[in-house]
C-alpha positions, 0 to 999 in steps of 0.5 A, a space after each residue: 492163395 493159401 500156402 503149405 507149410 512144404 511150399 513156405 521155403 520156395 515162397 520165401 525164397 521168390 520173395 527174397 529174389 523179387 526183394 533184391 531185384 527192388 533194392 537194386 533198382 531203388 539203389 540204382 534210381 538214388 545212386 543216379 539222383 545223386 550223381 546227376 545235375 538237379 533232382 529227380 526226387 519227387 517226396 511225399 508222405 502217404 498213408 498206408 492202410 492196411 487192415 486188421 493185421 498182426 503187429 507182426 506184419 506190421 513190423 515186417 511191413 514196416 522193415 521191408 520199407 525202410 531197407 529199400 532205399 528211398 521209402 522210409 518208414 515214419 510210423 503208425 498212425 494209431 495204436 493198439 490193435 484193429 485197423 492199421 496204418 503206417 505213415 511211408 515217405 517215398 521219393 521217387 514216386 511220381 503221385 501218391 497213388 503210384 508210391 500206394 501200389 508199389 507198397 501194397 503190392 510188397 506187403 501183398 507179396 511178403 504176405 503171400 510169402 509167409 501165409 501158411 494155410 487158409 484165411 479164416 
């Protein structure tokens, strides 16, 4: 998808709004393991690839995970520029493969947000 400098405000705007649902619920999700009898967490570390990316991304990435409650980000695994990955605790995912696709589909969508014209 490429997006236009006159598009950017109204993609960052959708991002943020689609951000704000995801705290929401993550707080909701963790307000209600604390305040019920047992735990419903489900803790994991995954690996997180994602490509040749700027360390930009990386770092924006790596915020949007930690600021939603129940993931953190634990840190990159390598150094220096190519392919990367971040190390992400999650715990309310029921396998690895789910806590991969939510955190793909955030980095996904805050790519999206900011991407202003065409990958090369």
């Amino acid at each position: 998808m490429t997006g236009s400098v006159l598009t950017l405000p109204l993609r960052v705007l959708a991002f943020a709004g689609w951000f704000a649902k995801e705290i929401v619920t993550s707080s909701l999700a963790v307000v209600r393991d604390a305040l019920t009898p047992g735990h419903s967490s489900t803790p994991r570390v995954v690996v997180m690839k994602l490509g040749e990316v700027s360390d930009l991304h990386v770092t924006m990435i790596s915020m949007l995970i930690t600021l939603t409650p129940g993931t953190l980000t634990l840190g990159q695994v390598g150094h220096g520029t190519g392919y990367r990955r971040i190390l992400v605790h999650t715990m309310y995912h029921r396998d690895s493969e789910s806590a991969l696709v939510d955190l793909h589909d955030m980095n996904r969508r805050m790519a999206q947000s900011v991407e202003i014209g065409g990958r090369s």
